[in-house]
C-alpha positions in Angstrom: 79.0 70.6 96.1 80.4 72.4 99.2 80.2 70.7 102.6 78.5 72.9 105.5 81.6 71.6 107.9 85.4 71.5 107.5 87.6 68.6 108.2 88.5 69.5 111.8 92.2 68.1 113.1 91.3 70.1 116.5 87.4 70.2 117.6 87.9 70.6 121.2 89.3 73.8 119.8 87.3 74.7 117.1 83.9 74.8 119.2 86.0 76.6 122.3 87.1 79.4 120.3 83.4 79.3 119.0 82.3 79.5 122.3 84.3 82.5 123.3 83.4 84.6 120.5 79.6 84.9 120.5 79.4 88.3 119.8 79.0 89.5 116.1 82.5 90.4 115.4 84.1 87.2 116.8 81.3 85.0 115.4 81.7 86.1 111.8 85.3 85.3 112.0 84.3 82.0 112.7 81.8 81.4 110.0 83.8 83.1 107.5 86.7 80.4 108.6 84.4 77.7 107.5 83.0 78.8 104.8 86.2 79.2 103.5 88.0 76.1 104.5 84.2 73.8 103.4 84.7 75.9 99.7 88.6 74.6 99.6 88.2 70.9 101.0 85.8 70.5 98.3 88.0 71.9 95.4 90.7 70.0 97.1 89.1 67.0 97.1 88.2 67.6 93.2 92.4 67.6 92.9 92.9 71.0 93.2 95.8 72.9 95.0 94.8 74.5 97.7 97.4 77.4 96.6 95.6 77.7 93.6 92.3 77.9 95.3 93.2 80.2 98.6 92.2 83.5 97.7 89.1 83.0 95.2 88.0 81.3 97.8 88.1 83.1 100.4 86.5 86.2 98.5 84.0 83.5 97.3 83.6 82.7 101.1 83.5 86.3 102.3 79.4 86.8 102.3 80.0 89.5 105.1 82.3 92.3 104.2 85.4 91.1 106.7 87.7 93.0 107.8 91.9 92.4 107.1 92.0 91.5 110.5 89.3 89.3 110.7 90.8 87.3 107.5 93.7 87.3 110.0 92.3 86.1 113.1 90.6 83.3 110.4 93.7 82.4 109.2 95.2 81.9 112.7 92.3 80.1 113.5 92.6 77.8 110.6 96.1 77.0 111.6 95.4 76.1 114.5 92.1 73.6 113.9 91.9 72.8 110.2 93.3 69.5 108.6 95.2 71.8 106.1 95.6 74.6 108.3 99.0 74.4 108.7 99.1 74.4 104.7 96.7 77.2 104.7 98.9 79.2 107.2 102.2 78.8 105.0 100.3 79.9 101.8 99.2 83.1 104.0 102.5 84.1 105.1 104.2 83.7 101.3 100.9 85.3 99.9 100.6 88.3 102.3 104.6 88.8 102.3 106.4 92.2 101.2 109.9 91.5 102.0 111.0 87.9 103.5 108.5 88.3 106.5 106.1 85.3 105.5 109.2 82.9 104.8 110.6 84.0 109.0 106.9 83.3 110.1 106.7 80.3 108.3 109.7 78.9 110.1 109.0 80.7 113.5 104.9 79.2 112.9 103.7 82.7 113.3 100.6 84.6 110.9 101.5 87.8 109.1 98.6 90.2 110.2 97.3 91.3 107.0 95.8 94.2 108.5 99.1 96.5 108.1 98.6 99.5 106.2 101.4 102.0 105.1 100.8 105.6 103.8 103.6 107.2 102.3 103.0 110.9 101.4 
């Protein structure tokens, strides 16, 4: 069973940023940020790694059609108010990396946007 609310190590900021994105872009970042981190605290609590369980979930999560960005700005968000965000945010940066960019923003605490695209011709 999924719970309807994440495990919040920062709700001051959690229902600030909420507050300050009311419009429909900015809000579905939020609810697709806890979807996504209610689908993974309950496979984590099951004993599942939340590596494991990242991106399944967050297609399982993403109800909406999101955009990269908006998978970023989640991400960021996580980070930032989640009880595994910091977790989450690590995961991210290896996942999303081409090069040795997610390993530098893992030790600078940065998010790779995943909203880079490159066309070669």
């Amino acid at each position: 069973m999924t719970t309807t609310t994440m495990t919040l190590a920062n709700p001051e900021l959690w229902e600030k940023g909420k507050a300050n994105n009311r419009d429909p872009y900015g809000s579905a970042v939020y609810e697709f940020a806890n979807r996504w981190a209610c689908l993974m605290e309950a496979r984590m609590a099951a004993g599942e790694a939340l590596a494991d369980i990242a991106k399944q979930a967050s297609h399982q999560a993403d109800t909406d059609g999101i955009t990269g960005f908006m998978y970023g700005a989640a991400v960021s968000t996580l980070a930032a108010v989640w009880v595994h965000g910091e977790q989450l945010r690590r995961w991210h940066n290896r996942d999303t990396q081409i090069g040795d960019e997610g390993d530098k923003a893992n030790e600078e605490g940065g998010v790779l946007n995943p909203a880079v695209l490159c066309v070669r011709s």
